[in-house]
C-alpha positions in Angstrom: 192.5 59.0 -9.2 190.9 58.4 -12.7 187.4 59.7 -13.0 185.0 57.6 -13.9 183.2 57.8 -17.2 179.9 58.7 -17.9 178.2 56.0 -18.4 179.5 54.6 -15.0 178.8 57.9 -13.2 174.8 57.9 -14.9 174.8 53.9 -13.7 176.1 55.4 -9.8 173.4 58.2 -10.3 170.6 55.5 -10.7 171.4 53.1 -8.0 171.9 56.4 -6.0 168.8 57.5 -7.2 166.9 53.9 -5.9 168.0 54.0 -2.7 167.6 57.3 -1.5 163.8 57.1 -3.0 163.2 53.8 -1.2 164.8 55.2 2.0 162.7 58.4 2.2 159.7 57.0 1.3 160.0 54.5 4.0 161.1 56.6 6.5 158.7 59.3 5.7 155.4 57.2 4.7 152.8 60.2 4.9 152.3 61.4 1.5 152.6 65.1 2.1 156.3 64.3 3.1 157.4 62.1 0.6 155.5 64.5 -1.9 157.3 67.5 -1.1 160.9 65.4 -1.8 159.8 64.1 -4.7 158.9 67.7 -5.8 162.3 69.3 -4.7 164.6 66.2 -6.0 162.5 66.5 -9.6 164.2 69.7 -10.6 167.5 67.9 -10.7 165.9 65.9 -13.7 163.7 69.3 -15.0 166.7 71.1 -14.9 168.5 68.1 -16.9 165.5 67.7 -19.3 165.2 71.8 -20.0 169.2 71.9 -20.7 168.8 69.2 -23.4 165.7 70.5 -24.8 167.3 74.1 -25.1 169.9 72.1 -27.3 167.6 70.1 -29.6 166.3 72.6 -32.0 169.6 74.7 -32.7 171.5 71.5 -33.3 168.9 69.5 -35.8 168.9 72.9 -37.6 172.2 73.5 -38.0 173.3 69.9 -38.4 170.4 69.0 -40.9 171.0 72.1 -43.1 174.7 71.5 -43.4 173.9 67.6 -44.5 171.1 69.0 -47.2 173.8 71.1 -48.1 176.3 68.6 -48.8 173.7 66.4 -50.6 173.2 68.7 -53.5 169.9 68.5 -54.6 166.2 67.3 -54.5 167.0 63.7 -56.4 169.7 63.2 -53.9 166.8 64.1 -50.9 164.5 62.4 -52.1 166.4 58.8 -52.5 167.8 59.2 -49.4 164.2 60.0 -48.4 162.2 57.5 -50.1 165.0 55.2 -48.2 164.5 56.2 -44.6 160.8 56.4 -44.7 160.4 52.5 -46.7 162.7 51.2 -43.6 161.0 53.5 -40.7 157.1 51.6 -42.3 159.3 48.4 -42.5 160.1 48.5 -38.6 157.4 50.3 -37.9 154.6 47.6 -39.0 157.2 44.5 -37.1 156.9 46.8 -33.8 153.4 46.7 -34.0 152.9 43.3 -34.8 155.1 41.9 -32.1 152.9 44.5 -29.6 150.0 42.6 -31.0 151.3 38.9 -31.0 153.1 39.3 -27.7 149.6 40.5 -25.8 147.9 38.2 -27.2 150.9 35.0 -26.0 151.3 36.8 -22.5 147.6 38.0 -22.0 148.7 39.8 -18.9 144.8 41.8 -19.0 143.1 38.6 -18.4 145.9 37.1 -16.1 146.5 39.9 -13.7 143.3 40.3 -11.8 143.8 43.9 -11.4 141.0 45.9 -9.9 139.6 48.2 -12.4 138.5 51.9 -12.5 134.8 53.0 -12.4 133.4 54.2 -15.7 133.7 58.1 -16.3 136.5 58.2 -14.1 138.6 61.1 -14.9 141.8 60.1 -17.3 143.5 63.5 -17.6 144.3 62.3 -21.3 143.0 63.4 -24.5 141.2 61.2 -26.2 141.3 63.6 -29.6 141.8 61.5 -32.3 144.8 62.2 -35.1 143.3 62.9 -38.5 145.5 62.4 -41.4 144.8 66.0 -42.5 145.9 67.4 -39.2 148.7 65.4 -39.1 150.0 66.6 -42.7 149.0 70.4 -41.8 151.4 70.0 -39.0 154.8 69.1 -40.9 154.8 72.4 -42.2 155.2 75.3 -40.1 153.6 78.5 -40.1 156.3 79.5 -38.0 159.8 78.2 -37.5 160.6 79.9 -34.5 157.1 78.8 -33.6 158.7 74.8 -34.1 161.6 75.8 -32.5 160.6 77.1 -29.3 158.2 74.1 -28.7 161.2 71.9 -30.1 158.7 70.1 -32.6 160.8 68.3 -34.7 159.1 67.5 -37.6 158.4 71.3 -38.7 161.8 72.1 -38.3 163.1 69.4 -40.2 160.7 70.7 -43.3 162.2 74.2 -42.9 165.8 73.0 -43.0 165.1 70.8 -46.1 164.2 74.0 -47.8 166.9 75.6 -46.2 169.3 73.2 -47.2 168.3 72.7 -50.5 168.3 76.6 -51.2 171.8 77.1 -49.9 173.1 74.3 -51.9 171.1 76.0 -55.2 172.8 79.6 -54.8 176.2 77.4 -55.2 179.8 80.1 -54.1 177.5 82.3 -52.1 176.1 79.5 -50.0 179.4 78.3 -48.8 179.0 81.1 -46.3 176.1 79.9 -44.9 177.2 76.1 -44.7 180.9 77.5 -42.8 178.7 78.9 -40.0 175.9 76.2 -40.1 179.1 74.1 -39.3 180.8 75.7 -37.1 177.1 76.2 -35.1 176.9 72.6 -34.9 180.6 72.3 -33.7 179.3 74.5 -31.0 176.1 72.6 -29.9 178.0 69.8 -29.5 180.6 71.4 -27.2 177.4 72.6 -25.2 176.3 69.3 -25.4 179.4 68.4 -23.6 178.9 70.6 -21.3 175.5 69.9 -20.5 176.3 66.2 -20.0 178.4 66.9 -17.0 175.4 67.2 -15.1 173.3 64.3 -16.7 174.5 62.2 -13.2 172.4 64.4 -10.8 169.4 64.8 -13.7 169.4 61.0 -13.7 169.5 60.9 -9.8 166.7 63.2 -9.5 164.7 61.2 -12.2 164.9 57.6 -10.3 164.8 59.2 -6.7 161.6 61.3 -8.0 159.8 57.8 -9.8 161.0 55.2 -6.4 159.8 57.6 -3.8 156.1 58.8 -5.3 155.3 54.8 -6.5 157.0 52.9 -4.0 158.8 49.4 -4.8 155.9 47.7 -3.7 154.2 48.6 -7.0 156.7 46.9 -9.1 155.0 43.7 -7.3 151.2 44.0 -8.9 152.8 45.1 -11.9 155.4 42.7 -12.2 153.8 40.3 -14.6 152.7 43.2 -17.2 156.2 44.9 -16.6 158.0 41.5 -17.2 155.7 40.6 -20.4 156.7 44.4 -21.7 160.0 44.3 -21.2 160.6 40.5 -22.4 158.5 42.0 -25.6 161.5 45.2 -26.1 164.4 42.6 -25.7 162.7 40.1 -28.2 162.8 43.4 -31.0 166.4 44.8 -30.0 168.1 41.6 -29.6 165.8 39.7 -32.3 164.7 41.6 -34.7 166.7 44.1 -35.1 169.5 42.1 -34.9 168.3 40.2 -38.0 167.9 43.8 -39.7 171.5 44.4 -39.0 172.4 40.8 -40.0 170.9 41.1 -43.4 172.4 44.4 -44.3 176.0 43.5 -42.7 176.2 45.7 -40.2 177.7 44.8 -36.6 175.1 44.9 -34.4 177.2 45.0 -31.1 179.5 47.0 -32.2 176.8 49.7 -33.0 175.4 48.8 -29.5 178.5 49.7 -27.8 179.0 53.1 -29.8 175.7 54.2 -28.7 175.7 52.7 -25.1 175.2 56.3 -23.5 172.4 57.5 -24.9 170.3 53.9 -24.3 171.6 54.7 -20.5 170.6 57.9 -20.5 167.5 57.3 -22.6 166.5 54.8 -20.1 167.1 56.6 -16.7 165.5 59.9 -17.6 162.6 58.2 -19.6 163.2 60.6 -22.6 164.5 59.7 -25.5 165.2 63.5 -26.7 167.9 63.2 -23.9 169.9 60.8 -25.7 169.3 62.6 -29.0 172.6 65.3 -29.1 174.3 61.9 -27.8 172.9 59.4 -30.1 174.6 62.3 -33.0 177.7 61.6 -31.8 177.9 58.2 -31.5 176.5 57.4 -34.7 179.3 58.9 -36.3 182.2 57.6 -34.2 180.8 54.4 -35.3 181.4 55.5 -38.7 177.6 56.7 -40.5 178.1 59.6 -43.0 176.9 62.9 -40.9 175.0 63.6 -43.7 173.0 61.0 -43.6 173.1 61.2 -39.6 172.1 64.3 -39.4 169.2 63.5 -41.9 167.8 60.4 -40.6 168.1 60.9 -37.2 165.6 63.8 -36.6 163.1 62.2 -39.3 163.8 59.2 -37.0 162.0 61.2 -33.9 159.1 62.1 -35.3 158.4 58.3 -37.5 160.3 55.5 -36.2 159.6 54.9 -32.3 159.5 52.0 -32.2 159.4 51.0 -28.3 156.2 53.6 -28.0 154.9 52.1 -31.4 155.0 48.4 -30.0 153.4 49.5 -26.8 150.5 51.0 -28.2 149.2 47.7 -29.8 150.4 46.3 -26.1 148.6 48.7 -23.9 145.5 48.9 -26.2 144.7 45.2 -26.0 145.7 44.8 -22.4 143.0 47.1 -21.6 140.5 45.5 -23.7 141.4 42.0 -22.2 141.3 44.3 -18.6 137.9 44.7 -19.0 137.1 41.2 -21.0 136.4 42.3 -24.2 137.4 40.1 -27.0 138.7 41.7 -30.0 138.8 39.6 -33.6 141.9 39.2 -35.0 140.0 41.5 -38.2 139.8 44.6 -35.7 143.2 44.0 -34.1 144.5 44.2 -38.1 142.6 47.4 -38.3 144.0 48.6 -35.4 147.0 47.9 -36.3 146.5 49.7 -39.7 145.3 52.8 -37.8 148.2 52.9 -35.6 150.5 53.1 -38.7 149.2 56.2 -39.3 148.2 57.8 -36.1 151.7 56.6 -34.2 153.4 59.0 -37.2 154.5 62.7 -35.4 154.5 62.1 -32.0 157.6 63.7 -31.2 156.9 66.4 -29.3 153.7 65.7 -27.8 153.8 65.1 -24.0 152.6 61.5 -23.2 152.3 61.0 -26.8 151.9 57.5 -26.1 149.1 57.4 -23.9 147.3 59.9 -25.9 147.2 57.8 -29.3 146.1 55.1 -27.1 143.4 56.7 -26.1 142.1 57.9 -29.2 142.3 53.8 -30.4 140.5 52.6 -27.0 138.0 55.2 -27.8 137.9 54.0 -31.6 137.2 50.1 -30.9 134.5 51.2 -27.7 137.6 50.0 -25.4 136.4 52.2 -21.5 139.5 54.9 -22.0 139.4 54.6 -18.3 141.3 51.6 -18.8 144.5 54.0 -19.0 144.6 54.4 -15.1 145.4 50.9 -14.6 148.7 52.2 -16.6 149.5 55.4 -15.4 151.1 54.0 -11.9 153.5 51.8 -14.0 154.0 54.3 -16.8 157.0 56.1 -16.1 158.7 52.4 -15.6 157.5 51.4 -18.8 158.3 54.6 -20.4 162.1 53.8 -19.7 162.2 50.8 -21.7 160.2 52.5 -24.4 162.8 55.4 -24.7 165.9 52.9 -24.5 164.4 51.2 -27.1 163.4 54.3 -29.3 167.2 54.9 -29.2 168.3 52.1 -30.5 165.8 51.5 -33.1 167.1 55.2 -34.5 170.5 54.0 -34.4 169.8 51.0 -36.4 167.6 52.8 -38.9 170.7 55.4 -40.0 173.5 52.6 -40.0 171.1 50.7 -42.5 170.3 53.8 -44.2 174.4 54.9 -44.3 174.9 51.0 -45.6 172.3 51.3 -48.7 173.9 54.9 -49.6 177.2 53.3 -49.2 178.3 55.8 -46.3 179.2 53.3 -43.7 
């Protein structure tokens, strides 16, 4: 018999995953039952989760120094740069905007009736604001190893830009260094392999976890926000970013279907850095230059999320609207504006999301409490964010491979 292929074995591992959480949960309705599975079924997905983390930083390195390599020199870098980081503020400010113009259309705050959290209830979320000179001290490490033990992308991908750059200066000698950067890559994607064997039971572990501790009864109170959300992703993947491939010729569903996996994957686990190793190898099946993949990609992490992006402007307003507060369409601009900045380098950051929104609700005197009404639905929204990530990524190095002519 023919063993099925991953992506049907990740689909088994979520509908697996549904209705062992639903079944335990309602067999097992006391909370210090159902608590203890949820704890013991989660290491399936932590163990996934670590696995692919302990991939991320060798292979960026390794692949990103090899690409620099082959690119020559700074004037090559930088067009390719200048390039990436026009489109990543191009998608960047329509994610936003349809956050904004969709919240504003559904108005799921005002609509919903939900009941809201006392003032000075206790968020468990920073509300630390992102300076831009914080932000900029933090793209350059003071350690690499530092960057690579916390997998912070952005640092690393300063470091191999030098790196790169250097081994491609010291011209016969550097051929050395690029071999074994190559054949280092070759390995981290047969560990990737590897690793994906088990992405079944991780993704298991991850729904099973999410079904049994919120119940499928909270999918009804939420429906209308979760519905208005999602509706809001599928209008920028299928719409927009469509159009964006339209425009620069490139075949959308044919991209789609190259890079199928890591949306699955993506989606079930809630985590776009699973799909990342994935997303690699997909990309350049579909035919993007792994120079340019291996450069765009990794910058992609850190500025072009554009599901998370979008949902700031989302969430923000919904909790304004939550708690009846009218915001002029000046101060939604200016958040907007903010959030072009602030959005920048979350990669890395646990609940990144929710922490930027925070710092903005705090900003425009929205009640940060206003995050609870969030956190029960988060993880569900948090799927479609990460799908949506991926694909954004994707798109943004075909249209990059297309205007260097590497496609």
């Amino acid at each position: 018999m023919k063993k099925p292929k991953l992506t049907t074995q990740i689909f088994l591992g979520m509908l697996l995953g549904v209705i062992v959480g639903y079944l335990y949960r309602e067999f097992n309705p006391e909370k210090a039952v159902y608590q203890t599975f949820v704890d013991n079924v989660k290491i399936l997905s932590d163990i996934f989760l670590r696995l692919i983390k302990m991939i991320i930083a060798p292979l960026v390195f390794s692949t990103l120094v090899v690409g620099i390599a082959k690119l020559g020199d700074f004037k090559t870098v930088g067009r390719i740069g200048l390039k990436t980081i026009i489109y990543f503020q191009i998608a960047t400010i329509l994610a936003l905007s349809l956050g904004l113009i969709l919240v504003n259309l559904a108005r799921p705050g005002y609509l919903m009736h939900i009941e809201l959290p006392a003032q000075g209830s206790e968020v468990g979320i920073s509300t630390q604001k992102t300076t831009l000179s914080a932000f900029i001290t933090h793209i350059f490490p003071k350690s690499v190893i530092e960057s690579m033990a916390n997998n912070d992308i952005l640092p690393i991908v300063v470091f191999s830009l030098f790196f790169g750059i250097a081994t491609a200066a010291i011209g016969e000698q550097g051929q050395i260094i690029i071999r074994f950067m190559d054949a280092v890559a070759q390995v981290m994607f047969k560990i990737t392999h590897y690793v994906m064997k088990f992405a079944p039971f991780g993704v298991f572990g991850a729904i099973s976890a999410v079904v049994c501790m919120q119940g499928i009864g909270i999918l009804k109170g939420y429906l209308y926000l979760i519905i208005c959300f999602f509706a809001g992703l599928l209008v920028f993947i299928f719409l927009i970013l469509q159009i964006i491939c339209w425009i620069v010729k490139i075949p959308f569903w044919r991209l789609i279907q190259h890079v199928k996996e890591p949306i699955i994957l993506a989606f079930s686990t809630a985590s776009s850095e699973a799909a990342f190793p994935k997303t690699v190898e997909g990309l350049e099946k579909f035919g993007c230059s792994s120079r340019i993949v291996t450069f765009v990609l990794p910058l992609g992490y850190s500025f072009n999320l554009d599901g998370s992006i979008m949902y700031m402007t989302f969430a923000s307003v919904f909790i304004a609207q939550a708690y009846n507060i009218s915001l002029t369409l000046t101060q939604q601009i200016t958040m907007m504006l903010t959030l072009l900045i602030t959005s920048k380098g979350m990669a890395g950051v646990p609940r990144a999301s929710l922490v930027v929104i925070a710092g903005t609700c705090a900003m425009f005197g929205i009640p940060v409490e206003g995050l609870l009404i969030l956190l029960g639905v988060d993880q569900i929204l948090d799927m479609g964010r990460s799908a949506t990530n991926v694909i954004g990524n994707a798109v943004a190095t075909a249209v990059v491979s297309k205007w260097e002519k590497e496609l």
